[in-house]
N, C-alpha and C positions, 0 to 999 in steps of 0.2 A: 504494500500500500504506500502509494507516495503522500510525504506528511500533510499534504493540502488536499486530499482527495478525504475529507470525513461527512461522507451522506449516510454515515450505520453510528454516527456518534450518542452514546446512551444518554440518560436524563442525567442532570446536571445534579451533582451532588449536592447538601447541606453546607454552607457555608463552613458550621467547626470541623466537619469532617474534612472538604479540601485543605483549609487554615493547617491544621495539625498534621496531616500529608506534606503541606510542602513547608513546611518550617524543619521538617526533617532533612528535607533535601538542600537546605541554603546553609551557606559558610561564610565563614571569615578568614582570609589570609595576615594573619600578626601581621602587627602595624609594625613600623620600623621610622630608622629614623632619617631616612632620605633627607639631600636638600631640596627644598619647593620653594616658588614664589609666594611672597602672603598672599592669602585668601581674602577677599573682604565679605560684606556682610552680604546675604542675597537679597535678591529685589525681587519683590512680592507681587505678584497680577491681583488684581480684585478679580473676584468669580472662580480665582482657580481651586479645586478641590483635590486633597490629600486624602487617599484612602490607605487603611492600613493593613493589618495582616487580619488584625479579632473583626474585621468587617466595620469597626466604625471609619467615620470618614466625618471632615469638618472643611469650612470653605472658609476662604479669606472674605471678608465682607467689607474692609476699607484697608487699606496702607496709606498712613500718612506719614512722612519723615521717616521716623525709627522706630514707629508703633504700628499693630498691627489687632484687627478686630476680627476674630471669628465665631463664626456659627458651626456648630458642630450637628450630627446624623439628628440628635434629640431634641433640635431649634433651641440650645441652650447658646449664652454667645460668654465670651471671654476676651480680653486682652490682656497687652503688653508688648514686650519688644520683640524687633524683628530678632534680635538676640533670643536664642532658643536657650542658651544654659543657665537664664532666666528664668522660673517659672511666669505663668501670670499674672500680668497686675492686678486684675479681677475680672472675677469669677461668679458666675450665679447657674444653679442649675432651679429643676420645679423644688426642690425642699431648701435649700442652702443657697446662702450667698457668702462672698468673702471677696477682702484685696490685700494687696501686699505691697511693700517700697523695699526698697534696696536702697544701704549706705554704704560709704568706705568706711571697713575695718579702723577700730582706733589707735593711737599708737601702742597700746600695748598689744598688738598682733604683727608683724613679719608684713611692710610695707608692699604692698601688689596692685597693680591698678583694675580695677572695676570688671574689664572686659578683655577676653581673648582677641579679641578681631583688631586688626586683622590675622588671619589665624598664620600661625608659625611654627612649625616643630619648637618645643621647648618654653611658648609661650605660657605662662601664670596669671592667675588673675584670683580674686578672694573678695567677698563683699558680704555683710551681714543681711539677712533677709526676717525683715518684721511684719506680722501677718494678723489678720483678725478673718474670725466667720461667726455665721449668725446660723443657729435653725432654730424654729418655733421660739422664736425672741431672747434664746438666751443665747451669750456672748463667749466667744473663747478669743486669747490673743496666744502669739508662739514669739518665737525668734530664736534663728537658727546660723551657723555658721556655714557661707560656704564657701571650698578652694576647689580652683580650676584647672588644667593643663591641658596642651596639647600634645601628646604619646607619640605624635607618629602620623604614619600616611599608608597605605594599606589597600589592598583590594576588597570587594565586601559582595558576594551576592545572597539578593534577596529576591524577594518575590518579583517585582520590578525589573531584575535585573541584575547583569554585575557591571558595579561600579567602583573606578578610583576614588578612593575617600582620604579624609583627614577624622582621624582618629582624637576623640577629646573624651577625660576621664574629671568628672565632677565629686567632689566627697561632700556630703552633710552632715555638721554636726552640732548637739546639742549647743546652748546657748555659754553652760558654764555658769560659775558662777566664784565666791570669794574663795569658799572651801570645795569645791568640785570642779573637777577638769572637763573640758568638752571633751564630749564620747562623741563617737564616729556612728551616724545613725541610719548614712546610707551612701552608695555607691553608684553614680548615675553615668554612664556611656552615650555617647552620640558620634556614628558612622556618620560626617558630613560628605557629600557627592557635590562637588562644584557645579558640574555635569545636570544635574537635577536642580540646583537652588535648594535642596532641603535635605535633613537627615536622613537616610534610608536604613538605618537602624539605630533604636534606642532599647538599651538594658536600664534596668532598676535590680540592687540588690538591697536588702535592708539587715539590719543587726538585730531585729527583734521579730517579734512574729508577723510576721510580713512576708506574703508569697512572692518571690521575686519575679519580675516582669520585664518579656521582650516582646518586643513591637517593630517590624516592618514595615518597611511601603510598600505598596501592594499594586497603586496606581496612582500617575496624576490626569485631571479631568483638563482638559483647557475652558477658559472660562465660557460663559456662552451669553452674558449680559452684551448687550449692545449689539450685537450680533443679527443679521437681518437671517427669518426663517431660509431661504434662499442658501444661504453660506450652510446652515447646520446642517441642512439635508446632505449637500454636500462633502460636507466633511464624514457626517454618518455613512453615505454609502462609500463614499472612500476604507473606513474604515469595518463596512463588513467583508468589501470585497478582496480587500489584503487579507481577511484574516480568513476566510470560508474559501476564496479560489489563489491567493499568489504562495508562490513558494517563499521560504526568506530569505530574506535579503532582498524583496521586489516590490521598490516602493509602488504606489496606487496615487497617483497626483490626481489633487482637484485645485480649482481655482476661479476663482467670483467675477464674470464680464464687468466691467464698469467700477471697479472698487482694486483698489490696492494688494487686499489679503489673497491668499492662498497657503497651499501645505499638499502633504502629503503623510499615505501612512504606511509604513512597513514593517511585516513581520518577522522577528527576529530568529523566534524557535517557537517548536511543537514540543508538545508531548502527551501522555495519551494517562489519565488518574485511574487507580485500581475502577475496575466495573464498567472503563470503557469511553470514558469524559473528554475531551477531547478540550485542551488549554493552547493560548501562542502567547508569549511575550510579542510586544510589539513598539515601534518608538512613533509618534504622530509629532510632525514638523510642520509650527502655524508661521508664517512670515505676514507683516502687513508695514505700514510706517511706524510701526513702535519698536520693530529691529525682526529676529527671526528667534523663536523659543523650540525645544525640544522636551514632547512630556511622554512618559517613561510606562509603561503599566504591565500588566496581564488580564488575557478574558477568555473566559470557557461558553462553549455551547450548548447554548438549551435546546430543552425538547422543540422550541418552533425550528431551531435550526439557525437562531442569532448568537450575535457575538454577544456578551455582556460581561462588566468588569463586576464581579462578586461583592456586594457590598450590604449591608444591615438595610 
């Protein structure tokens, strides 16, 4: 069977069931300590949507300067900065609200400045993180220590894809205090992909009863606001016909009479999930007057016989 001939492709499996299939089959090649150019920070599209490995998925909803607003799969929304090894500034889901600020460490901590970026093998960074949340009216506040580094530079595939990364290790710890030393209370990873604009893999380990958590990217969506019906169609059939008839490596070019934009999409690999499922990595290339972007994904075929990217 040639990998682009799938007309016997079975029903498409359960989301945790693909998820936990192919997290098995994705790696990490050790970071090391190469030399690279700095990285800087990435630039955010409004509308784009980041899907992950557990199936949630969240969209950018503004970027302004160095902050950044999203809505996630639950219509909850959150911000902060385009700085990821920040968490968010705040936060609201349907039970709970909460926000957070970030200072410089005082001088009685080991002088670091604020932020990695631009990113550098070797670079450090340390900033204390003070926090409050709210449910059902009562109040909790934290504050927490954190230190930053960049480890390395690395290969990484994940659901998405493999990509060149920049390896960054984050530590949390307690806040400390006259008589108690800060304890180390967690351990947070971020595979950054130039390549992508965004991390394509984040670990969470923690020191206390705490399941530790890994998260892939699974797909990026391009945005579709402002967009005339006209273009989407387009780009949608570009994008079944690469993945249901080209082989990879064969991009499927579309492009809009009377307007700027265009793209194309091409599938990169097959493979075929226990019970018959039939998946492609694939890369979609949009160019218009805002420069030219490449978003990165994977989609399996359903029972009608569409491509779709597996999401919550």
């Amino acid at each position: 069977m040639k990998p682009y001939t799938m007309r016997h492709a079975k029903r498409l499996v359960p989301l945790g069931v693909l998820f936990s299939l192919m997290i098995v089959g994705c790696s990490t090649t050790p970071a090391n300590t190469i030399a690279m150019d700095p990285v800087p920070l990435p630039v955010y599209q409004e509308g784009t949507t980041f899907i992950y490995s557990d199936g949630k998925w969240e969209t950018v909803v503004t970027a302004t300067g160095e902050n950044l607003t999203w809505e996630n799969h639950r219509g909850s929304r959150s911000s902060g900065p385009v700085d990821f090894t920040f968490r968010r500034s705040q936060w609201q889901t349907p039970t709970r609200k909460g926000e957070r600020s970030f200072a410089a460490r005082s001088a009685a901590f080991t002088e670091k400045p604020m932020s990695l970026w631009p990113l550098q093998v070797g670079n450090q960074s340390g900033y204390i993180e003070s926090g409050r949340w709210s449910k059902d009216g009562e109040e909790k506040t934290y504050s927490a220590l954190w230190s930053c580094k960049v480890t390395g530079a690395g290969e990484v595939s994940v659901m998405a894809g493999a990509f060149e990364t920049v390896e960054i290790e984050c530590r949390r710890y307690s806040e400390g205090s006259a008589s108690r030393l800060p304890r180390l209370r967690e351990v947070k990873t971020f595979a950054y992909a130039p390549a992508v604009g965004h991390w394509v893999l984040a670990t969470s380990r923690y020191s206390y009863d705490r399941r530790s958590r890994r998260t892939e990217l699974l797909a990026v969506v391009p945005p579709k606001k402002g967009r005339a019906a006209g273009v989407q169609q387009k780009m949608e059939h570009s994008f079944q016909l690469a993945l249901e008839k080209k082989p990879s490596g064969s991009p499927v070019a579309w492009s809009n009479n009377g307007s700027k934009i265009a793209g194309s999409t091409t599938a990169v690999d097959t493979f075929q999930l226990p019970g018959g499922t039939f998946c492609r990595r694939y890369v979609q290339q949009v160019s218009s007057d805002a420069g030219s972007r490449n978003f990165y994904g994977m989609a399996c075929r359903n029972d009608q016989g569409r491509w779709v990217v597996p999401r919550r």
